[in-house]
N, C-alpha and C positions, 0 to 999 in steps of 0.2 A: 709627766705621764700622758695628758690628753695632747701637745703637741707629738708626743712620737706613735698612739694612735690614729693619729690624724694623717700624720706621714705614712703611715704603714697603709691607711685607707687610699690616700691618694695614689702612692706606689701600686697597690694593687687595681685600683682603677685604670690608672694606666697601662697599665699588661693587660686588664680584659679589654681596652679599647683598641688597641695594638692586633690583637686576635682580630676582632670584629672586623677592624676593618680590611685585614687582609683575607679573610674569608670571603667578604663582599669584594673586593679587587684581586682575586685569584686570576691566573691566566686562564683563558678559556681551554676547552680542552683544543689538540691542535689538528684531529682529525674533524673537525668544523672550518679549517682553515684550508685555503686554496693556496698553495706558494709557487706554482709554475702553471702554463696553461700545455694543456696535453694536444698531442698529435691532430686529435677530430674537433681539435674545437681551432675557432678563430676571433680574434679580435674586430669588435662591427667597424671599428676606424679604420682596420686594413679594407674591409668591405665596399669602403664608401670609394669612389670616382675609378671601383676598378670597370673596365669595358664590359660589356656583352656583345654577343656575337650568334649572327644563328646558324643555322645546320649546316646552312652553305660558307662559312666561315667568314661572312657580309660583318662589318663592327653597324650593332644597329639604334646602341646608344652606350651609357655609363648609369652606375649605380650613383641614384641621388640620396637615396635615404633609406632606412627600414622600418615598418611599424611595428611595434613590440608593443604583448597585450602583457594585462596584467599579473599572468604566472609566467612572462620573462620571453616568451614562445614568438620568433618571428612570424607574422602575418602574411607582411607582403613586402614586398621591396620594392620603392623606388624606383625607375626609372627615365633619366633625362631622354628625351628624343627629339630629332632635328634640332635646326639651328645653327647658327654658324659661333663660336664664341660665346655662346650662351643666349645669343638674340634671337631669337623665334623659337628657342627649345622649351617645348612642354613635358611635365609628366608623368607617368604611365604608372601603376600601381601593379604587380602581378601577387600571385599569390609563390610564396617562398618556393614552395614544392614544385613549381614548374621551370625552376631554374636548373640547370645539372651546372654543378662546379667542378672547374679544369682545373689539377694541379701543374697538368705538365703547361709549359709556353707553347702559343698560338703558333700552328708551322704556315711559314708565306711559302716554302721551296717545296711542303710534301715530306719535310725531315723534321722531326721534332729536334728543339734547341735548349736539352736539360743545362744550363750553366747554371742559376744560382735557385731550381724551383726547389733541392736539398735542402735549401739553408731558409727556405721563406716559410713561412707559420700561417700561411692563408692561400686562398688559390691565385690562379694565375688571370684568370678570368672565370667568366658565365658564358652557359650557349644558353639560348630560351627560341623554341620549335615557332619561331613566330619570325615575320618580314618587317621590316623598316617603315613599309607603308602599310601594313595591317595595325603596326603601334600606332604610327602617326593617327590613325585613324578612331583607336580606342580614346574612351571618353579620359580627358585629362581631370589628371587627381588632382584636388586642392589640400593644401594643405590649412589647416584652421588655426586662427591667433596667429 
């Protein structure tokens, strides 16, 4: 009689543990979940070594980096300028909002050249209202560590 109280205790212990712990390891709910990235947003990795270019359609460097503050929020981007190969090139920090993003491709002829800007998830490049040698000239950003 006390071994099959004992079994009935353990048995039901086990069903309450069983409960417990899949309450504490439920799936999260799934509208907390991201499972595709949408139209207006882009990935910072496609971001990084795409060109800039300014008004006059001059290429006046490349995206090196972006500073993200601590509610997620780009700062400023990066920018590499001059240099040949990466040798003499400094650079340039601007503030995010002063860059306008192109999805369509850069036209060399005066005709835009949509072949694959449909299928791409980020833009084609950056125009930024500034000259090659007005960057070269702003104070170079360090990066720290």
């Amino acid at each position: 009689m006390l071994a099959k109280s004992m079994m009935i205790a353990l048995v039901g212990t086990s069903l309450m543990w069983g409960a417990a712990y899949a309450q504490n390891n439920a799936a999260p709910d799934s509208k907390n979940w991201m499972t595709t990235e949408k139209a207006d947003q882009w990935r910072a990795t496609k971001l990084k070594g795409l060109n800039v270019y300014n008004n006059n359609n001059e290429k006046i460097g490349d995206i090196a980096d972006m500073i993200v503050d601590k509610t997620g929020n780009i700062q400023a981007v990066v920018i590499g300028v001059g240099g040949f190969l990466g040798m003499g090139e400094h650079d340039v920090a601007v503030p995010f909002t002063q860059l306008k993003w192109v999805d369509e491709p850069r036209s060399t002829t005066g005709q835009s050249t949509r072949s694959d800007s449909n299928k791409r998830s980020y833009p084609d490049h950056a125009v930024l209202n500034m000259t090659k040698d007005q960057l070269k000239a702003a104070p170079e950003f360090k990066f720290s560590r």
